[in-house]
N, CA, C and O atoms as a Tinker XYZ file with bonds, in Angstrom:
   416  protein
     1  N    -16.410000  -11.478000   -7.006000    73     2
     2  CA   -16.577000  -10.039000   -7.012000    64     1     3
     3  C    -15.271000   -9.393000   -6.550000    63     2     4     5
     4  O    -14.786000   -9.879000   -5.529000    81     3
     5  N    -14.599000   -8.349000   -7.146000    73     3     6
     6  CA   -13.192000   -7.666000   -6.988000    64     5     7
     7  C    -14.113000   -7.086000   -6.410000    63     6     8     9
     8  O    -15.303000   -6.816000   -6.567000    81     7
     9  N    -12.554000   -6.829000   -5.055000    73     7    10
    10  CA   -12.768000   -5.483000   -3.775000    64     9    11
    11  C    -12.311000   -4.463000   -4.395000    63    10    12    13
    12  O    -11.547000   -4.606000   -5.349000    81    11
    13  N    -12.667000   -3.371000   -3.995000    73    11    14
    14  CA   -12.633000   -2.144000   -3.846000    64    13    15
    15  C    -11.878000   -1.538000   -2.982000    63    14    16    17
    16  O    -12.326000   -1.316000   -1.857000    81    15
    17  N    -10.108000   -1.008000   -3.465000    73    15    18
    18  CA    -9.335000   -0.029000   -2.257000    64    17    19
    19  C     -9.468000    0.966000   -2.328000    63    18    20    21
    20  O     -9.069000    1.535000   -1.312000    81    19
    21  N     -9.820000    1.541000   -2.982000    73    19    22
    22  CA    -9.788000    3.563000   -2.697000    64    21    23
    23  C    -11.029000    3.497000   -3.597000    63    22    24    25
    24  O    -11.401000    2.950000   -4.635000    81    23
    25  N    -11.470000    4.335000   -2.662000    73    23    26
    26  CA   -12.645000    5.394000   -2.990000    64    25    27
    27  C    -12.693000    6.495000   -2.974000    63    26    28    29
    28  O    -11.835000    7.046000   -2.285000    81    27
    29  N    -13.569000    7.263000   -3.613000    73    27    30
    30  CA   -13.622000    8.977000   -3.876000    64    29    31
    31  C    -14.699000    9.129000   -3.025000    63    30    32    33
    32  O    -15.740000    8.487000   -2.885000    81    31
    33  N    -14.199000   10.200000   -2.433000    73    31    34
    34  CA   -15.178000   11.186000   -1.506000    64    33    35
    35  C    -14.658000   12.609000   -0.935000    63    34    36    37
    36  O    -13.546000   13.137000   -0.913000    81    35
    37  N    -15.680000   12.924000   -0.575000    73    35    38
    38  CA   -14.952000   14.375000   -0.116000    64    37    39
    39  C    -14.195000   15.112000   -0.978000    63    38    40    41
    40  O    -13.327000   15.712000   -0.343000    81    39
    41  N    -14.149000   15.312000   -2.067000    73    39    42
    42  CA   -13.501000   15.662000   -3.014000    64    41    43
    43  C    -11.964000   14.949000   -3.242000    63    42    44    45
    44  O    -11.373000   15.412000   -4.217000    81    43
    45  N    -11.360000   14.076000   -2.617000    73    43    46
    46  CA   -10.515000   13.245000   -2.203000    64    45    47
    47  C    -10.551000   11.790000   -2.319000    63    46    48    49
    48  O    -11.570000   11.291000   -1.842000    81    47
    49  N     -9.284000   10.571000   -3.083000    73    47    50
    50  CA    -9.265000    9.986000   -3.010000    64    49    51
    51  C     -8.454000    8.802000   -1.280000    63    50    52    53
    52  O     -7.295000    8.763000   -0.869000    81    51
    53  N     -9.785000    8.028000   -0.728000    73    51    54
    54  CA    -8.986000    7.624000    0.116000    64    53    55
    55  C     -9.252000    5.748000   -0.019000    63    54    56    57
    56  O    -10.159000    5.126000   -0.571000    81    55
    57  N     -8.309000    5.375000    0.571000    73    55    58
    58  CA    -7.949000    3.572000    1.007000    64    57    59
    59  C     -9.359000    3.548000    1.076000    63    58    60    61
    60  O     -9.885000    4.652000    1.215000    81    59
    61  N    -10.154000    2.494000    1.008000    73    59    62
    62  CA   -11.484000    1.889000    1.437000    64    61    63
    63  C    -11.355000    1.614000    2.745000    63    62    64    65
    64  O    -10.328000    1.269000    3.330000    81    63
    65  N    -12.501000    1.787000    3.212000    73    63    66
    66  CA   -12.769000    1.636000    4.756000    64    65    67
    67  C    -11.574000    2.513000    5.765000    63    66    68    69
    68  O    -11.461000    2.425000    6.987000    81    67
    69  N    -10.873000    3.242000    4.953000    73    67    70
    70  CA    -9.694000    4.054000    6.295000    64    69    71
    71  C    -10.165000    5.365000    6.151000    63    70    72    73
    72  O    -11.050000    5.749000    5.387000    81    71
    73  N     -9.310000    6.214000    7.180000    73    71    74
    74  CA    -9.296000    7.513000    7.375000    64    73    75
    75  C     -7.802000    8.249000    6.421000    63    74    76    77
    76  O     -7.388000    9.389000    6.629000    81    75
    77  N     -7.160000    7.219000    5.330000    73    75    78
    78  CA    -6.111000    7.381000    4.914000    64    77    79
    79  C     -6.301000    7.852000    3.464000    63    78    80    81
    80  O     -6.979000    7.043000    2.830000    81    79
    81  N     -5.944000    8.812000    2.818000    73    79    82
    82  CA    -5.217000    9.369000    1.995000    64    81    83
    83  C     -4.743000    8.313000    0.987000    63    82    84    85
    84  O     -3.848000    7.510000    1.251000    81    83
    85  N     -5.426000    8.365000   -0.235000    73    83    86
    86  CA    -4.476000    7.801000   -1.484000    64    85    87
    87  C     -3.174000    8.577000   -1.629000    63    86    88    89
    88  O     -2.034000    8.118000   -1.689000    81    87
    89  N     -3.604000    9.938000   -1.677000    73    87    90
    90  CA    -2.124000   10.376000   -1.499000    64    89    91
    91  C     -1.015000   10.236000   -0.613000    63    90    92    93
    92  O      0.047000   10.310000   -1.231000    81    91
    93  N     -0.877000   10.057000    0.642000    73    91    94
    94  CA    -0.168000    9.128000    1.221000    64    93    95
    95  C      0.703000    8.146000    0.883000    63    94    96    97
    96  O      1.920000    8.224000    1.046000    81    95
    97  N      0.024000    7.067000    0.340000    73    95    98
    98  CA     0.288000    5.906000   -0.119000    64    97    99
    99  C      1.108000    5.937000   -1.342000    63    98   100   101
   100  O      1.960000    5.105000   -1.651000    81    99
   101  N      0.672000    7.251000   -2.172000    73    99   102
   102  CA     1.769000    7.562000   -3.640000    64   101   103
   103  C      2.417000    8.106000   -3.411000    63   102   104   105
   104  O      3.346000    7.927000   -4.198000    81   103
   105  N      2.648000    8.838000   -2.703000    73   103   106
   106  CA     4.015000    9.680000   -2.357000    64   105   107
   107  C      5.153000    8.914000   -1.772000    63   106   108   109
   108  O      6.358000    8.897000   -2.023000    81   107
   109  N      4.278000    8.184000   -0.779000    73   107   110
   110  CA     5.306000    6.785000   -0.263000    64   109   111
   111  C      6.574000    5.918000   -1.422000    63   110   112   113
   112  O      7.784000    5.695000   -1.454000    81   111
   113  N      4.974000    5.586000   -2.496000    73   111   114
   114  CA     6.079000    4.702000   -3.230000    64   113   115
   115  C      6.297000    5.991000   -3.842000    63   114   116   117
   116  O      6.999000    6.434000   -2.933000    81   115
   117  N      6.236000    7.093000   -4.808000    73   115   118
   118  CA     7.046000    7.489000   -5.710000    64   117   119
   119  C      8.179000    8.323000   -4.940000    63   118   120   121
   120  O      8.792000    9.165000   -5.596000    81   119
   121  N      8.471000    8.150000   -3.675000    73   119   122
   122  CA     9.799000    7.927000   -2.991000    64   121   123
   123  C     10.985000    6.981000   -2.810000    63   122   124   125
   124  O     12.108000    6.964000   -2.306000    81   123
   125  N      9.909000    5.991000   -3.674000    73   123   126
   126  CA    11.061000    4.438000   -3.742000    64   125   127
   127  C     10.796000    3.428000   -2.547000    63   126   128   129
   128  O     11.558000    2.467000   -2.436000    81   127
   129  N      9.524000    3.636000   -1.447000    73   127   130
   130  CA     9.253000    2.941000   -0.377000    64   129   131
   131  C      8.243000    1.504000   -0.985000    63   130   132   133
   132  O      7.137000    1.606000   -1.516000    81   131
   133  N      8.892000    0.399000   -0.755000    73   131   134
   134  CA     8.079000   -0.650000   -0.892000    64   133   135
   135  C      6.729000   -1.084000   -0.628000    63   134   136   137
   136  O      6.368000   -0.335000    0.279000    81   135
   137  N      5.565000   -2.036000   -0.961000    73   135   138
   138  CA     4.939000   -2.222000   -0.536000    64   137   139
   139  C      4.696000   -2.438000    1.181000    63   138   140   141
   140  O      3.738000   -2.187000    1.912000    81   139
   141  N      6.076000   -3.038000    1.432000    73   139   142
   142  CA     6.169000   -3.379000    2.576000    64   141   143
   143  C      6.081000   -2.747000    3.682000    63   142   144   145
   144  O      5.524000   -2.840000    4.777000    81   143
   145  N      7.201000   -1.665000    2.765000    73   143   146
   146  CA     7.650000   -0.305000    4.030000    64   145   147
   147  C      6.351000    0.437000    4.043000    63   146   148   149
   148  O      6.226000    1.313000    4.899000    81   147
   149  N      5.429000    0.224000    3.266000    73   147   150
   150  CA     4.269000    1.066000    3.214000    64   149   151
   151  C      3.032000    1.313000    4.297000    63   150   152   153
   152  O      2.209000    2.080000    4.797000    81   151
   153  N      3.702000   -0.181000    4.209000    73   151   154
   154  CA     2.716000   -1.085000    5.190000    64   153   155
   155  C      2.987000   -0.878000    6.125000    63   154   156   157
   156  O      2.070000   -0.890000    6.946000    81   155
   157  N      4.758000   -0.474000    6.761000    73   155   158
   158  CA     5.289000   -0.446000    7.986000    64   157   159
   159  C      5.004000    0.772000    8.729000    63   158   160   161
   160  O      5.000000    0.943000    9.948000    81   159
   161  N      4.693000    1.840000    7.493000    73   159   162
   162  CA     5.035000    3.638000    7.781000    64   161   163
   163  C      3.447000    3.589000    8.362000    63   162   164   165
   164  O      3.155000    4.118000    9.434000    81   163
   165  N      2.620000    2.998000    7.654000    73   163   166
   166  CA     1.013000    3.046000    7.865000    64   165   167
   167  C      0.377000    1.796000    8.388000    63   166   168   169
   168  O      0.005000    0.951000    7.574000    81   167
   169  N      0.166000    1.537000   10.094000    73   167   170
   170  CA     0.464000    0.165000   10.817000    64   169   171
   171  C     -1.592000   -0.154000   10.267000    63   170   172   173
   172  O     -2.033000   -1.287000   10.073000    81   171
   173  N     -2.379000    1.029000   10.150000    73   171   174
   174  CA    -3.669000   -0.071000   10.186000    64   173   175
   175  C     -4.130000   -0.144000    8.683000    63   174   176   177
   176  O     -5.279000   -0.029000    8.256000    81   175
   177  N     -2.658000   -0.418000    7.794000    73   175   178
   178  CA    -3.152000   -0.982000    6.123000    64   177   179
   179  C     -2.477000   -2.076000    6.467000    63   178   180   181
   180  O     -1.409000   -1.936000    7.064000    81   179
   181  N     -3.064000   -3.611000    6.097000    73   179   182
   182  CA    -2.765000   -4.357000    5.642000    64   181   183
   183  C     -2.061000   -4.767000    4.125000    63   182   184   185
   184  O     -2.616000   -4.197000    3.185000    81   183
   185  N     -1.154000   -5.488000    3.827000    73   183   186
   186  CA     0.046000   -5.431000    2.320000    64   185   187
   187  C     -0.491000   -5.653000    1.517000    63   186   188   189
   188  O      0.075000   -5.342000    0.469000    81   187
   189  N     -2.185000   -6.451000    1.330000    73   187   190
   190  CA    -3.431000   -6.295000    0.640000    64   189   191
   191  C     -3.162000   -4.891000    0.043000    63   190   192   193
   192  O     -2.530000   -4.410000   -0.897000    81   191
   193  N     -4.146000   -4.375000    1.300000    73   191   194
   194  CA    -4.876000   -2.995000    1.143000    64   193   195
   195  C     -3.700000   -2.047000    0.003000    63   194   196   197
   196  O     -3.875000   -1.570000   -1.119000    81   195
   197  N     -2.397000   -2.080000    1.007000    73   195   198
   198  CA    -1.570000   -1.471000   -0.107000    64   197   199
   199  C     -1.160000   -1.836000   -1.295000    63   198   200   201
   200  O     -1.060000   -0.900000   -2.087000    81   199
   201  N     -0.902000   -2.820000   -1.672000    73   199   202
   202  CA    -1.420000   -2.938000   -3.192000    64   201   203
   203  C     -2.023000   -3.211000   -4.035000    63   202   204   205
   204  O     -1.729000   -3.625000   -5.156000    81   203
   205  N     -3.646000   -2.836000   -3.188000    73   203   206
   206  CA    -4.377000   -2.228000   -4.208000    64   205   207
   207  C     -4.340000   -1.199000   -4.509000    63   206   208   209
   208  O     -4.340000   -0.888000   -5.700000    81   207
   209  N     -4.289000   -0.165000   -3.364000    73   207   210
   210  CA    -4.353000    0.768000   -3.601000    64   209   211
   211  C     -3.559000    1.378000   -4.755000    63   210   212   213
   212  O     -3.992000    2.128000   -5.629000    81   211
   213  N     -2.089000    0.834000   -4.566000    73   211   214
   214  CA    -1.014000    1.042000   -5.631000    64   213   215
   215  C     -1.495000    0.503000   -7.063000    63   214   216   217
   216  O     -1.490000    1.200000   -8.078000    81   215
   217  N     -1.824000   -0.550000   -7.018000    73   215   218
   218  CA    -2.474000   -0.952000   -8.405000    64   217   219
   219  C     -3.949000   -0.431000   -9.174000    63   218   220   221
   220  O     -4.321000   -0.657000  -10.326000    81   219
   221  N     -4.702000    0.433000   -7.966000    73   219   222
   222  CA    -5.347000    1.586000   -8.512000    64   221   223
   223  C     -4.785000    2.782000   -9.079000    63   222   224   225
   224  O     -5.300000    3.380000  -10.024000    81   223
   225  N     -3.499000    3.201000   -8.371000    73   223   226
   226  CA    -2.974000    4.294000   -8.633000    64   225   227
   227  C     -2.190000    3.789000  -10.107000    63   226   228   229
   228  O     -2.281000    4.645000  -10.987000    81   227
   229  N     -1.699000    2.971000  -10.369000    73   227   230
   230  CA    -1.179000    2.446000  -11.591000    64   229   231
   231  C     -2.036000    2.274000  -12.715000    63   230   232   233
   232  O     -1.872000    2.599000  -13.891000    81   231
   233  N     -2.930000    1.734000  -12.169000    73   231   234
   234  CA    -4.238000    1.857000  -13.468000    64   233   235
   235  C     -4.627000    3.004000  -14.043000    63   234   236   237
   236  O     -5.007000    2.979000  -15.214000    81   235
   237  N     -4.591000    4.470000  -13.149000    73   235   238
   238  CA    -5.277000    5.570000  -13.158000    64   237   239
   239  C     -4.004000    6.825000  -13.078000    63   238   240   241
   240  O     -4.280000    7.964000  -12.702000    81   239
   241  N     -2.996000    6.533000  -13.372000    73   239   242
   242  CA    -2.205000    7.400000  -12.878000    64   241   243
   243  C     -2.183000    8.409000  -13.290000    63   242   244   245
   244  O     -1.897000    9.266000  -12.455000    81   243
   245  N     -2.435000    8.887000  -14.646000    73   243   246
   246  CA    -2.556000    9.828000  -15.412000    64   245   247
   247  C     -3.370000   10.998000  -14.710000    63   246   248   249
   248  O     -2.950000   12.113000  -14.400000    81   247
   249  N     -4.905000   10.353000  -14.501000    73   247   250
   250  CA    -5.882000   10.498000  -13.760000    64   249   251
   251  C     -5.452000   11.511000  -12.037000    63   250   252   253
   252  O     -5.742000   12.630000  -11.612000    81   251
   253  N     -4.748000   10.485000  -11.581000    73   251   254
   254  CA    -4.256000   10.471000   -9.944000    64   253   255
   255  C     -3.317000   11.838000   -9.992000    63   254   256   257
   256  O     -3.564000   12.901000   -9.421000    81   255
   257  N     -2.108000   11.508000  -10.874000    73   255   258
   258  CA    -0.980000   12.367000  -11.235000    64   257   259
   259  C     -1.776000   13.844000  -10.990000    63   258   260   261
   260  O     -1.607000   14.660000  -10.084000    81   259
   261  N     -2.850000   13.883000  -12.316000    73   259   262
   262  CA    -2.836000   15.315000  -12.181000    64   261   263
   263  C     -3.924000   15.949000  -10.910000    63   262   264   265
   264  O     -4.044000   17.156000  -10.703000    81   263
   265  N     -4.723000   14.794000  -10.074000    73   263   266
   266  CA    -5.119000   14.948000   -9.454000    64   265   267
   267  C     -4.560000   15.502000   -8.039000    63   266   268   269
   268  O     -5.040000   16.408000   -7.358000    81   267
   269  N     -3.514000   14.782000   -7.804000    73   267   270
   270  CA    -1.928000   15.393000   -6.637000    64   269   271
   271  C     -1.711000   16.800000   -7.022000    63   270   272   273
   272  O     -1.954000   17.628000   -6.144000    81   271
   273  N     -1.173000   17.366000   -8.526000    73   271   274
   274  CA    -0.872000   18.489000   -9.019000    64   273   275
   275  C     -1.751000   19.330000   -8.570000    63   274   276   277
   276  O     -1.480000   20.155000   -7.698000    81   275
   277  N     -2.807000   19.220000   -9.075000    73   275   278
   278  CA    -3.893000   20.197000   -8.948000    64   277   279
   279  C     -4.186000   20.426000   -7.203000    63   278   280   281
   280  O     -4.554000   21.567000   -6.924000    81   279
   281  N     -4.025000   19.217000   -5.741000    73   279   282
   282  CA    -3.993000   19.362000   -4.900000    64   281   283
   283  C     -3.117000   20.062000   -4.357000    63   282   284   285
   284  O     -3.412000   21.083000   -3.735000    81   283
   285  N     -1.607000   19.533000   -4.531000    73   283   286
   286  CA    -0.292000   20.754000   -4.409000    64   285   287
   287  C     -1.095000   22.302000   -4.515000    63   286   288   289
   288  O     -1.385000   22.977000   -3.527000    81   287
   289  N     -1.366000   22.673000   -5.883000    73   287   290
   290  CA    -1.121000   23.772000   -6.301000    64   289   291
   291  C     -2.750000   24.363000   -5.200000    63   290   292   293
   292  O     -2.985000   25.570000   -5.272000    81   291
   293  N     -3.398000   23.789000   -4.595000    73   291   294
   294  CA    -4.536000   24.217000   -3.986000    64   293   295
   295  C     -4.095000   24.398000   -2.761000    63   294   296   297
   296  O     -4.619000   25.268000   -2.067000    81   295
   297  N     -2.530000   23.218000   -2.026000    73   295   298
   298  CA    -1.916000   23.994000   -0.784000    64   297   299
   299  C     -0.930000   25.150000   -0.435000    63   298   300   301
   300  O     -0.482000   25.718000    0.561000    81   299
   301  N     -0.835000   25.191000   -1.780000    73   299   302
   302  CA     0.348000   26.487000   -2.210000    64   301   303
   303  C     -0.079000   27.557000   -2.049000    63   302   304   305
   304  O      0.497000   28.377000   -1.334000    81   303
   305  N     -1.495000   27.868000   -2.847000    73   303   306
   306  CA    -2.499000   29.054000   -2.633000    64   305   307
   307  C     -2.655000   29.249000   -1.231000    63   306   308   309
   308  O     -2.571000   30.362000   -0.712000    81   307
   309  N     -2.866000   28.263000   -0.644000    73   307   310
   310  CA    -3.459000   28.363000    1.435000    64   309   311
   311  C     -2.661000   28.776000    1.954000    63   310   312   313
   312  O     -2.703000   29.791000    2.649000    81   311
   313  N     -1.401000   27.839000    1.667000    73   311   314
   314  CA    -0.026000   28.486000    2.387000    64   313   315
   315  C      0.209000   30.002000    1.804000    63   314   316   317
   316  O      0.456000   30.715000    2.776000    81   315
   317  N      0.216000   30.307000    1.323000    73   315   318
   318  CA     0.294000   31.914000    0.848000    64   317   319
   319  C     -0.801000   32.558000    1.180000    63   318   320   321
   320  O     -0.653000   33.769000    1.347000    81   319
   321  N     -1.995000   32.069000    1.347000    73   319   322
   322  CA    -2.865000   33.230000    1.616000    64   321   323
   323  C     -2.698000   33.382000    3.213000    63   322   324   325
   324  O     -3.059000   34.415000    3.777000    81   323
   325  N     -2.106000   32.245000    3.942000    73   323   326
   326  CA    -1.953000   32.721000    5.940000    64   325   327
   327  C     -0.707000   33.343000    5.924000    63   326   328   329
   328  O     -0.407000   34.187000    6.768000    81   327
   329  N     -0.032000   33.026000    5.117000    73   327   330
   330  CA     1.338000   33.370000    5.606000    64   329   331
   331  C      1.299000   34.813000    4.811000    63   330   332   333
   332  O      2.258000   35.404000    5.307000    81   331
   333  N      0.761000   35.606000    3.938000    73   331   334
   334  CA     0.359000   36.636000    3.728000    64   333   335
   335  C     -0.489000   37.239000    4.976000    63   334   336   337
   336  O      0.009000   38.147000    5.642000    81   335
   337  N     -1.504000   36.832000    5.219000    73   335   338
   338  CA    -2.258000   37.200000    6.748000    64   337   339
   339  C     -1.719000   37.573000    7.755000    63   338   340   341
   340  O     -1.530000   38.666000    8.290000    81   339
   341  N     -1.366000   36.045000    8.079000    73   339   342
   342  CA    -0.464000   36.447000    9.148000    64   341   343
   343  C      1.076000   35.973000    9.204000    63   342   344   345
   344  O      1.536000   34.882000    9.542000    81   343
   345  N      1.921000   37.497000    8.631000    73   343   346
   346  CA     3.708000   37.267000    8.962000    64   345   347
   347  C      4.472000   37.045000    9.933000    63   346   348   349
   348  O      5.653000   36.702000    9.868000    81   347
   349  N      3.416000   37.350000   11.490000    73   347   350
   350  CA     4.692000   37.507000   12.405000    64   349   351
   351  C      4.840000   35.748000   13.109000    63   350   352   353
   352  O      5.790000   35.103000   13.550000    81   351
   353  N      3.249000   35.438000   12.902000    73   351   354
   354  CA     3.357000   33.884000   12.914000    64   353   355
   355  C      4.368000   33.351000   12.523000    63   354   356   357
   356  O      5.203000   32.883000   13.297000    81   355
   357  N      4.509000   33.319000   10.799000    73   355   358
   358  CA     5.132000   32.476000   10.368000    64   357   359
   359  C      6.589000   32.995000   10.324000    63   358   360   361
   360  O      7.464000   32.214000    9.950000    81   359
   361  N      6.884000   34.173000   10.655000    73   359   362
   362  CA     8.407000   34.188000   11.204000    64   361   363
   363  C      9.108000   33.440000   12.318000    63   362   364   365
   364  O     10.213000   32.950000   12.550000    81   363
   365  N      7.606000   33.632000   13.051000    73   363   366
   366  CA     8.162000   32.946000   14.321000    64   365   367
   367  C      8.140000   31.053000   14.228000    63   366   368   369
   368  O      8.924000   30.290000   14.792000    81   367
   369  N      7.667000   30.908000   13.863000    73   367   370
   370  CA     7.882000   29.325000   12.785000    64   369   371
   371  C      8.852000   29.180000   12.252000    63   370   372   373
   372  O      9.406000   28.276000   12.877000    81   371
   373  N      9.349000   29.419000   11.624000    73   371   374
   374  CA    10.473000   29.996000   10.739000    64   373   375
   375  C     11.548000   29.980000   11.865000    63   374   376   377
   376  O     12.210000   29.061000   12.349000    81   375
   377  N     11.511000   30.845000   12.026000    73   375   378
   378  CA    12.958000   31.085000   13.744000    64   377   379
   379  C     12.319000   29.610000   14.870000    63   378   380   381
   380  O     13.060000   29.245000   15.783000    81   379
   381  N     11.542000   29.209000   14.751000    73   379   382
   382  CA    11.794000   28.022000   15.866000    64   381   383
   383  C     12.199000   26.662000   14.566000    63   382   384   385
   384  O     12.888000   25.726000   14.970000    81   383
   385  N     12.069000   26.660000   14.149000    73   383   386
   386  CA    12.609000   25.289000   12.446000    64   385   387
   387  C     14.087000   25.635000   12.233000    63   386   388   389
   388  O     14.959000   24.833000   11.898000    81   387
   389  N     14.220000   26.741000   12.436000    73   387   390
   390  CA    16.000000   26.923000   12.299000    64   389   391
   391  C     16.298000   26.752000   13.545000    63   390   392   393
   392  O     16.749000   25.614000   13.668000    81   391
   393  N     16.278000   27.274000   14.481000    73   391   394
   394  CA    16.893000   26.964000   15.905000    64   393   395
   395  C     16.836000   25.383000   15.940000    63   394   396   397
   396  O     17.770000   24.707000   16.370000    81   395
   397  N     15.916000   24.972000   15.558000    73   395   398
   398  CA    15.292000   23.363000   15.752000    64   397   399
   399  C     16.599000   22.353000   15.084000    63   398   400   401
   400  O     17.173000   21.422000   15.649000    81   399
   401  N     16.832000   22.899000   13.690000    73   399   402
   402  CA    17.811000   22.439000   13.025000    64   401   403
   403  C     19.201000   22.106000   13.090000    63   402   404   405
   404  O     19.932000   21.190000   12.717000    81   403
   405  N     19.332000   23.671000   13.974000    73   403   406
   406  CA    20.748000   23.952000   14.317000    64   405   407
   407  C     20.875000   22.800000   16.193000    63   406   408   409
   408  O     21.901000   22.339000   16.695000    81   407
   409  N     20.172000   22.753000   16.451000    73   407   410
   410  CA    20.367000   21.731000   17.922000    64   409   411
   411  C     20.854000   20.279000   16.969000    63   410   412   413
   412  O     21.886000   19.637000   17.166000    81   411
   413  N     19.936000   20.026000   16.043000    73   411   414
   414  CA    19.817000   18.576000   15.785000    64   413   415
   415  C     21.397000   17.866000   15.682000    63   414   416
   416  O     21.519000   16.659000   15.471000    81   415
């Protein structure tokens, strides 16, 4: 019987049995990060777990792809609807990320 790494729920694809994000895991590699490093960035997936997960996302990518898109474009809306709300917040965010920058 083949295991099962990601599952759908919550309107969201995640790793089986984690609290982790398929998306996570694709953004990782379509950054160029190895199975390995995947494994390294995210200490409670085993190099299993991550490539299945990856070899789900390869099977389905088409699928996954526009599934990310359509998520983006659902944090884009959020981020614009607070930062419309509330401006003086996110100025002040804004002025502590640059100050932040300029120390580094």
């Amino acid at each position: 019987m083949a295991k099962e790494y990601v599952e759908y729920q919550d309107s969201g694809y995640w790793i089986a049995g984690t609290r982790l994000s398929l998306d996570s895991v694709v953004y990782a590699f379509l950054e160029g990060l190895s199975p390995e490093s995947i494994m390294e960035s995210f200490d409670t997936l085993t190099l299993e777990e991550v490539y299945g997960a990856l070899t789900f996302y390869l099977g389905h990518r088409d699928d996954i792809d526009a599934y990310l898109r359509q998520s983006d474009a659902k944090f884009d809306t959020l981020y614009r609807r607070t930062r419309d709300a509330h401006p003086l917040l996110y100025q002040k965010l804004e002025k502590a990320r640059q100050q932040t920058m300029v120390q580094s």
